[in-house]
Structures are given as C-alpha cells and as structure tokens.
C-alpha positions as a Markdown table, in Angstrom:
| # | Residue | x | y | z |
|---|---|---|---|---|
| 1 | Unk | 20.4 | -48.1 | -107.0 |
| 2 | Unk | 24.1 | -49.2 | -108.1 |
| 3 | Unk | 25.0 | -45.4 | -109.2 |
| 4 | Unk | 26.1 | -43.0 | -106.5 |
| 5 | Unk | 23.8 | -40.5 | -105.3 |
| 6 | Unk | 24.6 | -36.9 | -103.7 |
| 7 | Unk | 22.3 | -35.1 | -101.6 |
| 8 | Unk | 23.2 | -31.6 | -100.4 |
| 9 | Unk | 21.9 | -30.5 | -97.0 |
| 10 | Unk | 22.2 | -27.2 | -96.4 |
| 11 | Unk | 23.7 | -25.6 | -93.4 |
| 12 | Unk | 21.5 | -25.0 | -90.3 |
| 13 | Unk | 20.4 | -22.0 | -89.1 |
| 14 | Unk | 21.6 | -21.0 | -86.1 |
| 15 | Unk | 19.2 | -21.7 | -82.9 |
| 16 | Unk | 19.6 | -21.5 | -78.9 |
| 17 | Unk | 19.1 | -25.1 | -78.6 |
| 18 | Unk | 22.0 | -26.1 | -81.5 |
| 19 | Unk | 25.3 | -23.7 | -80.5 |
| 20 | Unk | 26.5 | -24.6 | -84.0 |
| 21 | Unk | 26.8 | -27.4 | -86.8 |
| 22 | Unk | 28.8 | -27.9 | -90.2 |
| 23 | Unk | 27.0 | -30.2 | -92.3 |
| 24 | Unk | 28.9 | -31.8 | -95.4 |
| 25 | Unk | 26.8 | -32.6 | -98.6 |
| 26 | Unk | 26.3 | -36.4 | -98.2 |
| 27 | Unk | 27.1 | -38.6 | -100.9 |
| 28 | Unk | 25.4 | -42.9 | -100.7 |
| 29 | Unk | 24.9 | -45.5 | -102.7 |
| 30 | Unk | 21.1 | -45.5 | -102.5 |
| 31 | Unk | 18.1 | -44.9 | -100.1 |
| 32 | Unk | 18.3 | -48.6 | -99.3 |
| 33 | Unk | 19.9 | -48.7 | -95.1 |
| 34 | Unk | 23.4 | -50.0 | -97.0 |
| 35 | Unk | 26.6 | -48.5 | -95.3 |
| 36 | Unk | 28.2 | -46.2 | -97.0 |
| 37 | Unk | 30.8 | -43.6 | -95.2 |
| 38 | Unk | 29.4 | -40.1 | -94.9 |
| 39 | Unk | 30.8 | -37.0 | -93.1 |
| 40 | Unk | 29.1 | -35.0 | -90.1 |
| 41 | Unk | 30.3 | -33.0 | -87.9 |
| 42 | Unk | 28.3 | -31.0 | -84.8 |
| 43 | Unk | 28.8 | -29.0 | -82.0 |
| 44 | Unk | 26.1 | -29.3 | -79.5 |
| 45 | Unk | 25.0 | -32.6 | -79.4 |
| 46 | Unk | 26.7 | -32.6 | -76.3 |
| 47 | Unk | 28.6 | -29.9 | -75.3 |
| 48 | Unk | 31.5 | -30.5 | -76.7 |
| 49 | Unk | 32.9 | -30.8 | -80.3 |
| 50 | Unk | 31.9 | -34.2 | -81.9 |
| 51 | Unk | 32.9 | -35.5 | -85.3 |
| 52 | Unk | 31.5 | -38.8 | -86.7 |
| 53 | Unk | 30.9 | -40.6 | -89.7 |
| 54 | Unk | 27.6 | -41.5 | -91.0 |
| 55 | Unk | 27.3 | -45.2 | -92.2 |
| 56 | Unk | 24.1 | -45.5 | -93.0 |
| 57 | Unk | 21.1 | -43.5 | -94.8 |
| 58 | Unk | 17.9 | -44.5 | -93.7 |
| 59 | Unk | 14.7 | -43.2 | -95.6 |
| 60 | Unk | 11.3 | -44.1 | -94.0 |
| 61 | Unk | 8.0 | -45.7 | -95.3 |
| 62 | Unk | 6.2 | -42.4 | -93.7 |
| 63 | Unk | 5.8 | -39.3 | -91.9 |
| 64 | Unk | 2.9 | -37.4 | -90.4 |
| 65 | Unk | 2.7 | -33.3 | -92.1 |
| 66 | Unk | 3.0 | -32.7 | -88.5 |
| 67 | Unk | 7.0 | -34.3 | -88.3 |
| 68 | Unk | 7.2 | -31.9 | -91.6 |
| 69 | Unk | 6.5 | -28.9 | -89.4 |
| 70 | Unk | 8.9 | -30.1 | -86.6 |
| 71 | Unk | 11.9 | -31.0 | -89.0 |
| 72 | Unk | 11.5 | -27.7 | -90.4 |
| 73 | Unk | 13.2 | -25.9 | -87.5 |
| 74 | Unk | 16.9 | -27.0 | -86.5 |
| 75 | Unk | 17.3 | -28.1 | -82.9 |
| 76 | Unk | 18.2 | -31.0 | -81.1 |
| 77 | Unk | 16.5 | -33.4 | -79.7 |
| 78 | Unk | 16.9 | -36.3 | -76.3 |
| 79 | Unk | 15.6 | -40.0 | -76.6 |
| 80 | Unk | 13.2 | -39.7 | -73.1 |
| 81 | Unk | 12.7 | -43.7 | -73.7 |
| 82 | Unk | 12.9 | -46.7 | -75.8 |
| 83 | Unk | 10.5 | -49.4 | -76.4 |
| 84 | Unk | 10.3 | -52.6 | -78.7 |
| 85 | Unk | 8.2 | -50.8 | -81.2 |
| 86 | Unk | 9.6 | -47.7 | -81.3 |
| 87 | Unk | 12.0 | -44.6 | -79.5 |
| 88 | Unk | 10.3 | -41.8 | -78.4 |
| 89 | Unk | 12.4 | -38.2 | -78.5 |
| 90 | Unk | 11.5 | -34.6 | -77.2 |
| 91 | Unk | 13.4 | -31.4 | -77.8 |
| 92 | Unk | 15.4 | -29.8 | -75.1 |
| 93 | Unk | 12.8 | -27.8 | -73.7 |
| 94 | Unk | 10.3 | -30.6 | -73.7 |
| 95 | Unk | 7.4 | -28.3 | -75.8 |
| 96 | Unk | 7.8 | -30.9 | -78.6 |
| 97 | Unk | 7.9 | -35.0 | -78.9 |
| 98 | Unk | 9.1 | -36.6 | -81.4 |
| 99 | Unk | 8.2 | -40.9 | -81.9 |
| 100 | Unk | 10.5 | -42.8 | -84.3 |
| 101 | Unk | 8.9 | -45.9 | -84.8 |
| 102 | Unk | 7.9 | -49.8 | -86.9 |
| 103 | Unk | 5.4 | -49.3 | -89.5 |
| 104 | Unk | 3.2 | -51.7 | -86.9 |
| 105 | Unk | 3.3 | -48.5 | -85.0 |
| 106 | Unk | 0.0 | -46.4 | -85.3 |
| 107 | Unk | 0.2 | -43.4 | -87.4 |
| 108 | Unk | 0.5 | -40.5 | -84.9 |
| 109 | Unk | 0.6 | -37.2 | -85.3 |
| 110 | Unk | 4.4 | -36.8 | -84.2 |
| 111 | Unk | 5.1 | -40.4 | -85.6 |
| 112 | Unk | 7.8 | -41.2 | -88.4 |
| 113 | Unk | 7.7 | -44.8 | -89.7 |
| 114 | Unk | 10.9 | -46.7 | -90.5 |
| 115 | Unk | 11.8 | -50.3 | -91.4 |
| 116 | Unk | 12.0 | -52.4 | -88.5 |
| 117 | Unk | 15.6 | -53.2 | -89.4 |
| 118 | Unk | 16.5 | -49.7 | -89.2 |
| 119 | Unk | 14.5 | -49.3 | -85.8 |
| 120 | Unk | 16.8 | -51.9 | -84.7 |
| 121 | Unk | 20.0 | -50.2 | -85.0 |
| 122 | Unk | 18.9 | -46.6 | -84.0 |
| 123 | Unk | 17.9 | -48.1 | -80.6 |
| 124 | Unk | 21.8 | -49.0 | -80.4 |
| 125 | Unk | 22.5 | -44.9 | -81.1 |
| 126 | Unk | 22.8 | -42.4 | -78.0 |
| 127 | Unk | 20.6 | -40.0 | -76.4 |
| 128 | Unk | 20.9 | -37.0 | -78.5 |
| 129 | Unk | 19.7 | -36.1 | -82.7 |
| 130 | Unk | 19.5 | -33.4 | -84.3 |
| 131 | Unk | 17.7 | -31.7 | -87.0 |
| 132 | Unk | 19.3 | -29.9 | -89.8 |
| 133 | Unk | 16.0 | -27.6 | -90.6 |
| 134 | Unk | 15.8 | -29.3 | -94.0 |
| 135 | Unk | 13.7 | -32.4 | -92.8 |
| 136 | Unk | 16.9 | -34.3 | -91.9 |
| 137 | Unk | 17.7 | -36.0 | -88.5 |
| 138 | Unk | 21.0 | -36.8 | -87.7 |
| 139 | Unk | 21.9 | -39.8 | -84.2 |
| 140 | Unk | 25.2 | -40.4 | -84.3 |
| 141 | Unk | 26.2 | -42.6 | -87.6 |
| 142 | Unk | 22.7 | -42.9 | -88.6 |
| 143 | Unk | 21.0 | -40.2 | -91.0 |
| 144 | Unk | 17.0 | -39.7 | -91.1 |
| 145 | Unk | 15.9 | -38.4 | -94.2 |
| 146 | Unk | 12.3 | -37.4 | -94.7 |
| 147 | Unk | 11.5 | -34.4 | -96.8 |
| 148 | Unk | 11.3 | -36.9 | -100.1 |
| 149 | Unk | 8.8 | -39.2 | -98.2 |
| 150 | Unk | 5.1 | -39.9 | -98.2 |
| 151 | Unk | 3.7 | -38.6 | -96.0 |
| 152 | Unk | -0.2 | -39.0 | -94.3 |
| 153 | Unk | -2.7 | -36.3 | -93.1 |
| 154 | Unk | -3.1 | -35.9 | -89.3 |
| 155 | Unk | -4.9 | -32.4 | -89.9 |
| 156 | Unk | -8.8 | -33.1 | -88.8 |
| 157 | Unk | -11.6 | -31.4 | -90.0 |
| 158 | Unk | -15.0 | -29.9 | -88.7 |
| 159 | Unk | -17.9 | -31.2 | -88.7 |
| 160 | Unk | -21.3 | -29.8 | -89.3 |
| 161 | Unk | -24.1 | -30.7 | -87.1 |
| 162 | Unk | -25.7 | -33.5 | -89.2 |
| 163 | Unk | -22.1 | -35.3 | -89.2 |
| 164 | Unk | -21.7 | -34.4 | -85.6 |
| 165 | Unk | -25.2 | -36.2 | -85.0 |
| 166 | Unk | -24.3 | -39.4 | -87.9 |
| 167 | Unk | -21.3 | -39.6 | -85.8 |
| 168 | Unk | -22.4 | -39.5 | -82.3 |
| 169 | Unk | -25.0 | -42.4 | -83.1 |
| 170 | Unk | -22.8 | -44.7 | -84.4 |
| 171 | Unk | -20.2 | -44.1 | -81.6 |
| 172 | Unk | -23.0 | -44.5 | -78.7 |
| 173 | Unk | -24.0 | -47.9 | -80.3 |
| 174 | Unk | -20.4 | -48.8 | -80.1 |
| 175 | Unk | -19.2 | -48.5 | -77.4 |
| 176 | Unk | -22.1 | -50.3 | -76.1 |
| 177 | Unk | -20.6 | -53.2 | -77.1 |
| 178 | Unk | -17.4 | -52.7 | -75.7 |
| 179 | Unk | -16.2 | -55.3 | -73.0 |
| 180 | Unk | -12.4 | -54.0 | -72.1 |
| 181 | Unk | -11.6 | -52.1 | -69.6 |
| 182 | Unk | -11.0 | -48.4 | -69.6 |
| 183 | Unk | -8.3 | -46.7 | -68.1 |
| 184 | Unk | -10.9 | -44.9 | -65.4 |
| 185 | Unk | -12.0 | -48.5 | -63.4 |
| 186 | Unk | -8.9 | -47.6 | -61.4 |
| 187 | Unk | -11.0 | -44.2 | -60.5 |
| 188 | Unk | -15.2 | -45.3 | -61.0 |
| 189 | Unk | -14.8 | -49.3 | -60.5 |
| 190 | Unk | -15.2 | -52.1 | -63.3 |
| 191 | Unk | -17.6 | -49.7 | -65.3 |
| 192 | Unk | -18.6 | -50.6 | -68.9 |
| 193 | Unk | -17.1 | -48.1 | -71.2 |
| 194 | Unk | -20.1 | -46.8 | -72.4 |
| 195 | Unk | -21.3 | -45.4 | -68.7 |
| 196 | Unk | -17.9 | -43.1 | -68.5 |
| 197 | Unk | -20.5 | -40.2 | -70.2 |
| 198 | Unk | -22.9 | -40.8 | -67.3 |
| 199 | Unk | -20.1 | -40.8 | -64.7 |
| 200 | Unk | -18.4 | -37.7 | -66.0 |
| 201 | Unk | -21.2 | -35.7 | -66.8 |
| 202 | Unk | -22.4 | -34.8 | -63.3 |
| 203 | Unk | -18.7 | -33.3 | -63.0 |
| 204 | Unk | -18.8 | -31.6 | -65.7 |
| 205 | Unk | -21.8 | -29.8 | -65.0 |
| 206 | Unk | -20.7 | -29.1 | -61.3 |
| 207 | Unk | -17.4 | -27.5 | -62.0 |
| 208 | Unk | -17.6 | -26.6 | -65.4 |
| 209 | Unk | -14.9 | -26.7 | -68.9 |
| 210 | Unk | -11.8 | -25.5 | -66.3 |
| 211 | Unk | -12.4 | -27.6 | -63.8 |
| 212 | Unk | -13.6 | -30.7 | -65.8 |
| 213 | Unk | -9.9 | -30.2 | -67.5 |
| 214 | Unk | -8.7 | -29.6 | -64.3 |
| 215 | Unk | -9.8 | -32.6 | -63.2 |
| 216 | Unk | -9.1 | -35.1 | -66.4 |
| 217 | Unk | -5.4 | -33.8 | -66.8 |
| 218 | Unk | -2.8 | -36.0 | -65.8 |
| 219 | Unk | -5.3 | -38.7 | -64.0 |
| 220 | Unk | -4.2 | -42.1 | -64.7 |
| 221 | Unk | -0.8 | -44.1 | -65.2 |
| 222 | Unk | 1.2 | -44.1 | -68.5 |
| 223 | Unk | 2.8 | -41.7 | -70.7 |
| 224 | Unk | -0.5 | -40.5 | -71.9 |
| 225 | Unk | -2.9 | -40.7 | -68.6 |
| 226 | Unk | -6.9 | -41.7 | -69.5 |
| 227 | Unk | -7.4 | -38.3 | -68.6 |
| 228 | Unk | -5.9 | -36.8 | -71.1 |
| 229 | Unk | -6.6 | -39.2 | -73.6 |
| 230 | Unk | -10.0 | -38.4 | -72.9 |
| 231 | Unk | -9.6 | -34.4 | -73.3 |
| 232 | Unk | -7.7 | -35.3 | -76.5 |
| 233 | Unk | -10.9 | -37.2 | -78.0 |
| 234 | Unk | -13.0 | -34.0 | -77.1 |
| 235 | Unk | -10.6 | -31.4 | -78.9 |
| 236 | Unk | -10.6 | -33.3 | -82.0 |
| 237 | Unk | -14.6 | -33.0 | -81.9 |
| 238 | Unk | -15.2 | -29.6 | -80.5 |
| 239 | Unk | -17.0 | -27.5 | -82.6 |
| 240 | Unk | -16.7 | -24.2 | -80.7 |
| 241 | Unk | -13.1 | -22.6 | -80.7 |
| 242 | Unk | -13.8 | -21.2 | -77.4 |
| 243 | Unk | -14.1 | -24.1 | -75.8 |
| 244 | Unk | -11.0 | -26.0 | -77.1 |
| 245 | Unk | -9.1 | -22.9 | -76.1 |
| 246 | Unk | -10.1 | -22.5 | -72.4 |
| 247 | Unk | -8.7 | -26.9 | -72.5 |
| 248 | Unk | -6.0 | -26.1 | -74.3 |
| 249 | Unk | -5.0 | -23.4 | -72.2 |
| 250 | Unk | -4.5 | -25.5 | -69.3 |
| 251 | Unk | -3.4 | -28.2 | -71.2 |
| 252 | Unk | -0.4 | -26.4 | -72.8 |
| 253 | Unk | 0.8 | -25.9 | -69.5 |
| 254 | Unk | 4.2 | -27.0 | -68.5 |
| 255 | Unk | 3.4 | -28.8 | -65.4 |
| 256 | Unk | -0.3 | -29.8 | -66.0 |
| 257 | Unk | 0.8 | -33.1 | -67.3 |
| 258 | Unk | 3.8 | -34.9 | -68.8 |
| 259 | Unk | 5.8 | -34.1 | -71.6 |
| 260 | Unk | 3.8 | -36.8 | -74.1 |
| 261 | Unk | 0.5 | -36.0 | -73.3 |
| 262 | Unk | 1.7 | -32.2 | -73.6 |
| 263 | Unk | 3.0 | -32.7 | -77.3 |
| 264 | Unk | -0.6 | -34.3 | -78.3 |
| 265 | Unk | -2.1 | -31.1 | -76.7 |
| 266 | Unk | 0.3 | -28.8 | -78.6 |
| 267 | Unk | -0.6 | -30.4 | -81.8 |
| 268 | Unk | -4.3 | -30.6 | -81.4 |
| 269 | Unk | -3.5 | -26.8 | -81.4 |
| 270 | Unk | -2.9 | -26.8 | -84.5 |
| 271 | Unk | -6.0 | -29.2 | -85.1 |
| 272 | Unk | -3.5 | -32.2 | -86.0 |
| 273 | Unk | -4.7 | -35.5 | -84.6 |
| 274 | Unk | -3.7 | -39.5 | -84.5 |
| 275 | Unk | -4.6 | -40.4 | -88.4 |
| 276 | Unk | -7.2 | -43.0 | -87.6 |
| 277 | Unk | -9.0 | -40.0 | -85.2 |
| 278 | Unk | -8.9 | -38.1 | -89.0 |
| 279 | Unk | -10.3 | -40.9 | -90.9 |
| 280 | Unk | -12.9 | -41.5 | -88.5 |
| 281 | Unk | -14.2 | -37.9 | -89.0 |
| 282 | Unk | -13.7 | -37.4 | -92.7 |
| 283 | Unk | -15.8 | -41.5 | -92.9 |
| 284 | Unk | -18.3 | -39.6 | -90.3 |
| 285 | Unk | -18.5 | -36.9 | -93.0 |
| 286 | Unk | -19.5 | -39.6 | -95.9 |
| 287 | Unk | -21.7 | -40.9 | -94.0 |
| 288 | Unk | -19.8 | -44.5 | -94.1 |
| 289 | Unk | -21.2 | -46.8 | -91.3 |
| 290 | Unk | -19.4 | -49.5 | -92.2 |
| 291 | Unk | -15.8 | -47.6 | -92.2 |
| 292 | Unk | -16.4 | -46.1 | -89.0 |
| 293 | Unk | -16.8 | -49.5 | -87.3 |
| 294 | Unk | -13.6 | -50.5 | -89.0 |
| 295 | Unk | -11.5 | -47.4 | -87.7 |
| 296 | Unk | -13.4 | -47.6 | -84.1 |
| 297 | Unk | -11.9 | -51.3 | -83.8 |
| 298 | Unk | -8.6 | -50.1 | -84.5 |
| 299 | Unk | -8.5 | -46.7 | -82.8 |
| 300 | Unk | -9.7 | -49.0 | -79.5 |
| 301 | Unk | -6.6 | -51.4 | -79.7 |
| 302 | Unk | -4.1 | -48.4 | -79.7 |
| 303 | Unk | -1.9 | -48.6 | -76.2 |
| 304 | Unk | -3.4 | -50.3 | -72.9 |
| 305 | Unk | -6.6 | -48.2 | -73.0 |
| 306 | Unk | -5.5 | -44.8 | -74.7 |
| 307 | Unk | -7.7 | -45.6 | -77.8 |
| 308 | Unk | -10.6 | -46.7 | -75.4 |
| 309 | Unk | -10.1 | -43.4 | -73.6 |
| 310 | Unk | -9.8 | -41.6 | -76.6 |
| 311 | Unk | -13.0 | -42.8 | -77.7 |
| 312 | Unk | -15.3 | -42.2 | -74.9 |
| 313 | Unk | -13.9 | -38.4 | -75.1 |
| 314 | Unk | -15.2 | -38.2 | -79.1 |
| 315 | Unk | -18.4 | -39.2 | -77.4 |
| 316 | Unk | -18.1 | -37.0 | -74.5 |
| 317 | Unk | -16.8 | -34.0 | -76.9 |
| 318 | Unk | -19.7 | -34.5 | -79.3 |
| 319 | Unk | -22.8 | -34.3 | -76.8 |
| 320 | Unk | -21.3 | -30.8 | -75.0 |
C-alpha cells in the first residue's frame, strides 16, 4: 500500500490499572510490519512518564472473539514469560492472560496470531503493553492492531444427548489407541490413556464434584497442570450448568492454581474454549467421524500432554 494511511485511536478511558494515557492518531504507510515513525505517549506503563515512538504497525493473521472481549477494556498488561513460539502476558491483577503468538501456535481462546517476523521483534520489547480499549495494544515502539482482523470462534456449543452419546463413542475408541504418555503417570504409573476414566472414577464417586476439583486443580508440572487440563476438557462437555459452576467456583479462585490455568477457567465461564475443543463439538454435532479423528490427532499434539489431558476430561465430562 504506497499511499499513506491514518488511523485514529481514540483516547482511553480512564481505569485503576492505566493512571492515564494520551494517544495521537497514528498515521503508516500500510499494514505491512514496515517502519514508519508514529507518536505515543503513556503514563503508567511504568510509573513514570514515558514517551516513545512507534516504528512499526503490526496487524495479525488472527484473533480469538475472546482477545475481542479483552482488548475492549483499557489496561495494562506484564509479559509473565517468553518462549520460541510465542509471549505470554497477564493483566496486573493476574484475572486475565493474554498469548501473543506464530500462526504455528494453536488457536486458543486468549491467542492472537502474528507473523513470525513480527513475533521476533516483540520478544526484543519490555515487560509492559497496554490496551487502548479500541482493540489496540501498544509495547514500546511496536503497535498491535486487531479490531480490523479475522477473527475465529472459540465460543462452544451444547450438545444434546444423541451428540453427547456419537461423541463419547468415537472418543472411547480413541483413545484406545493412544500410546503417549499422559501427564498423570507421574501420579497412577505408566497407565495407557484410556484407563485415566477407570482410575479417576473411584475418586470421583468417593469425594464427589468439590472434591474431585479439589483434587485435579493444580496437580502436575507446567503452566497448565494435567489436572486442570483435565477439568478444562470436562467444562467444555458439561451439560448441567450446575455442575460446571460448583468447578468453576473453585477454579476461579485466586490461589487454586496458577495464573494460566486460571485464565482458561475464566474463559470456559463464558463457555469460550481452545478452537479445535469447538470444532470437535460442532463435527460431534454433524455427526462427522472422519473430522473428529482429524481434530482428536491434533488436539492430542497440543503442549507436552495438555491436549492428551484435555482429552481424557471430554471423556471423563461426557460419561458424569
């Protein structure tokens, strides 16, 4: 795009989190990651009075409807950790997470995909962004923009008992075949994926829904422990409100697990879910064999075992 482009952004609300901000309109020479000087200036990023200039505009390939939601409110937010594939953020009271990531990354439901060359340099930026409340995301020279940009479902839907059943069936049979490892051996031994139900089941019935959760949150290593993968798998399944409340209820808690695993709780709240977890149910709804064993395969590959985990709790989830 040779001709200039101006974008206004308007000014932020005011928020606890951001003390105050002065956004200029910002004015490039395309949506393409060229430099270009742009003005910004903030106070709160860190406590002091900060003025930059923005070099570069970076627009990303997508963004779950859930980043929508979070963009829509301005506040800052911390980088918690960086990794090869991605940068993973939370807002100063840790309620919310935030994963900036490749577009080899999978499709969460906090996840906004960006060229790799742009993931590059934001890994070079500090430990503070903020949000504009107009879908914008501001670390230091660099500028997020998202409201203009495709973005993918991670809202799940219900499923009737027939579904429910279709689904159940073609899950058992997988996971049957499943060789790996889940993230429990370190808790039951070197037990085959598809005996977790039978393991877990005798707990369940024992202490009940509070203290099963009890007992799944925060067990194993990670940023999201096997546990709670597991309880995640079972919200996105449960068909009784009831009983996702009394998990989420604990769940939501500030010191039931960490801040990750809290922000996939928070947003299985609001019934949003990793996109593959969607597909998987609206392919259970169709009825389309087939496309469920594609999604299983990949949902199993996500992390070291997460998508195992995650798995065995659809199963778990869909027999209570």
């Amino acid at each position: 795009m040779s001709a200039t482009t101006t974008l206004d952004i308007p000014q932020p609300a005011s928020c606890s989190a951001l003390s105050s901000a002065s956004l200029s309109p910002l004015s490039f020479a395309g949506l393409t990651g060229e430099s270009t000087p742009l003005s910004f200036a903030c106070d709160g990023l860190t406590g002091e009075s900060t003025s930059c200039t923005l070099q570069t505009v970076i627009v990303p390939w997508r963004v779950s409807e859930r980043v929508r939601e979070l963009l829509a409110v301005p506040q800052r937010w911390k980088v918690i950790q960086r990794f090869n594939q991605g940068i993973l953020l939370v807002t100063t009271d840790e309620d919310e997470v935030l994963f900036i990531g490749s577009d080899e990354t999978s499709a969460g439901p906090f996840n906004i995909q960006i060229p790799l060359a742009g993931l590059q340099q934001l890994k070079n930026c500090g430990n503070y962004a903020v949000c504009d409340g107009s879908g914008s995301l501001f670390m230091d020279r660099f500028c997020l923009i998202t409201r203009a940009v495709c973005g993918y479902s991670t809202t799940a839907p219900n499923l009737n008992q027939k579904q429910q059943r279709f689904l159940l069936a073609q899950l058992s049979a997988y996971l049957k075949t499943c060789t790996e490892q889940s993230g429990f051996n370190q808790f039951f031994g070197e037990v085959p994926p598809a005996a977790l139900y039978s393991l877990l089941r005798p707990i369940y019935l024992s202490r009940g829904l509070r203290g099963f959760t009890s007992f799944l949150l925060g067990r194993g290593l990670g940023l999201t422990p096997s546990g709670d993968d597991f309880l995640v798998g079972m919200l996105a399944v449960m068909s009784q409100q009831s009983l996702a409340n009394q998990v989420l209820q604990q769940a939501q808690c500030k010191n039931a697990t960490g801040v990750v695993s809290r922000g996939f709780f928070n947003a299985a709240a609001q019934r949003h879910f990793n996109e593959d977890i969607c597909l998987m149910l609206h392919a259970a709804i169709n009825s389309d064999a087939a496309r469920l064993l594609r999604l299983f395969d990949r949902i199993k590959k996500q992390g070291h075992s997460s998508g195992l985990d995650l798995l065995a709790g659809v199963q778990f989830g869909l027999c209570m």
